[in-house]
C-alpha positions as CSV (number, residue, x, y, z in Angstrom):
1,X,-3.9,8.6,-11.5
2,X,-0.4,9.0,-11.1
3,X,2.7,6.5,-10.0
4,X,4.6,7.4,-7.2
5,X,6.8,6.4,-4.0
6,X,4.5,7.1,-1.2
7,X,6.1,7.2,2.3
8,X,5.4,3.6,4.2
9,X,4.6,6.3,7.5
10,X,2.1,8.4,5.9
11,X,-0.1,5.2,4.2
12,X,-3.3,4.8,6.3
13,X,-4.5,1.5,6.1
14,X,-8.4,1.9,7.6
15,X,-9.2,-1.8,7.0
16,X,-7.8,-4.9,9.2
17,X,-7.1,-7.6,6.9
18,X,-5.4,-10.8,7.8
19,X,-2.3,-11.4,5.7
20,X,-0.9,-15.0,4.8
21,X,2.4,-15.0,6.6
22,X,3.7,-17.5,3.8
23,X,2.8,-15.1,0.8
24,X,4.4,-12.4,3.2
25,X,7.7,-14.1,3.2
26,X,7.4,-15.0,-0.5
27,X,7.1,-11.3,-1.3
28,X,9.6,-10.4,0.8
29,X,12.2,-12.8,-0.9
30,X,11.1,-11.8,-4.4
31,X,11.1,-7.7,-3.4
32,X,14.8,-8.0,-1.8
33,X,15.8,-10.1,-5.4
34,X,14.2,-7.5,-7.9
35,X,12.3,-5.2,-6.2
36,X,8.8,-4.3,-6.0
37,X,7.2,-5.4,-9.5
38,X,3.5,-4.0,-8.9
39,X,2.6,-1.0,-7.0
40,X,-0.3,-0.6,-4.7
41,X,-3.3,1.6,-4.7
42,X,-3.8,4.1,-2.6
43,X,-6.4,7.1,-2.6
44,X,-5.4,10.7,-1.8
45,X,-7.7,12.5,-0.1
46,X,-7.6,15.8,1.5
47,X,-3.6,15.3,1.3
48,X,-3.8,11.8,3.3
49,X,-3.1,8.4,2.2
50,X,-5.4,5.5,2.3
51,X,-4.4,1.8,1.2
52,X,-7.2,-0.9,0.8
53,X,-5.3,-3.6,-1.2
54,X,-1.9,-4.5,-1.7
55,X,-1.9,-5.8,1.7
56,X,0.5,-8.3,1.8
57,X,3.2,-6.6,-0.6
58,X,2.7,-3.2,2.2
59,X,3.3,-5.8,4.5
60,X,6.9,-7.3,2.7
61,X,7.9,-3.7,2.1
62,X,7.3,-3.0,5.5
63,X,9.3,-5.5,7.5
64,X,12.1,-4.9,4.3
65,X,12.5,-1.6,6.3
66,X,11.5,0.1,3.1
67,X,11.1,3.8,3.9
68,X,8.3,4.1,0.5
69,X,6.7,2.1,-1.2
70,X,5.8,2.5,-5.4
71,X,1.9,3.4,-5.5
72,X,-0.8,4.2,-7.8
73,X,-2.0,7.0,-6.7
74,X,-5.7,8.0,-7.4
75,X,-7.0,11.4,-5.7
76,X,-10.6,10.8,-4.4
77,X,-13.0,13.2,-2.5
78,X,-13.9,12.4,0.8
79,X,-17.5,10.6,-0.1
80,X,-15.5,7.7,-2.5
81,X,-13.4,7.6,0.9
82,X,-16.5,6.7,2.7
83,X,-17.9,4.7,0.3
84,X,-14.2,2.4,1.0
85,X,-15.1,2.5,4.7
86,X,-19.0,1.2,4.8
């Protein structure tokens, strides 16, 4: 696993889930004050990115206009990939 700033763009995020607008707005406040504190975790696979958590600090960074985000990034073959999906 390595850490890295990931382009927002090239972050696939398979998964719909519902974010809490408050906690959005909370993260938002707190990453424009002192910056993201926790990165998210993505898998690399085949040169792609795929995010399934970290949702709602993807989301902050997002509407920040952030161009990357910080990420943990864990390279994966394309079966863990499908094992995220099922």
């Amino acid at each position: 696993m390595r850490i890295e700033d990931v382009p927002i763009a090239k972050i696939r995020r398979p998964l719909y889930r519902q974010n809490d607008a408050t906690k959005v707005e909370a993260l938002m406040q707190s990453i424009a004050e002192i910056g993201l504190q926790e990165p998210i975790d993505v898998l690399e696979v085949e040169g792609e990115y795929y995010g399934f958590s970290g949702c709602h600090r993807f989301e902050a960074c997002s509407r920040l206009g952030h161009e990357t985000i910080r990420c943990k990034v864990r390279r994966a073959p394309r079966s863990v990939l499908k094992m995220h999906l099922a």
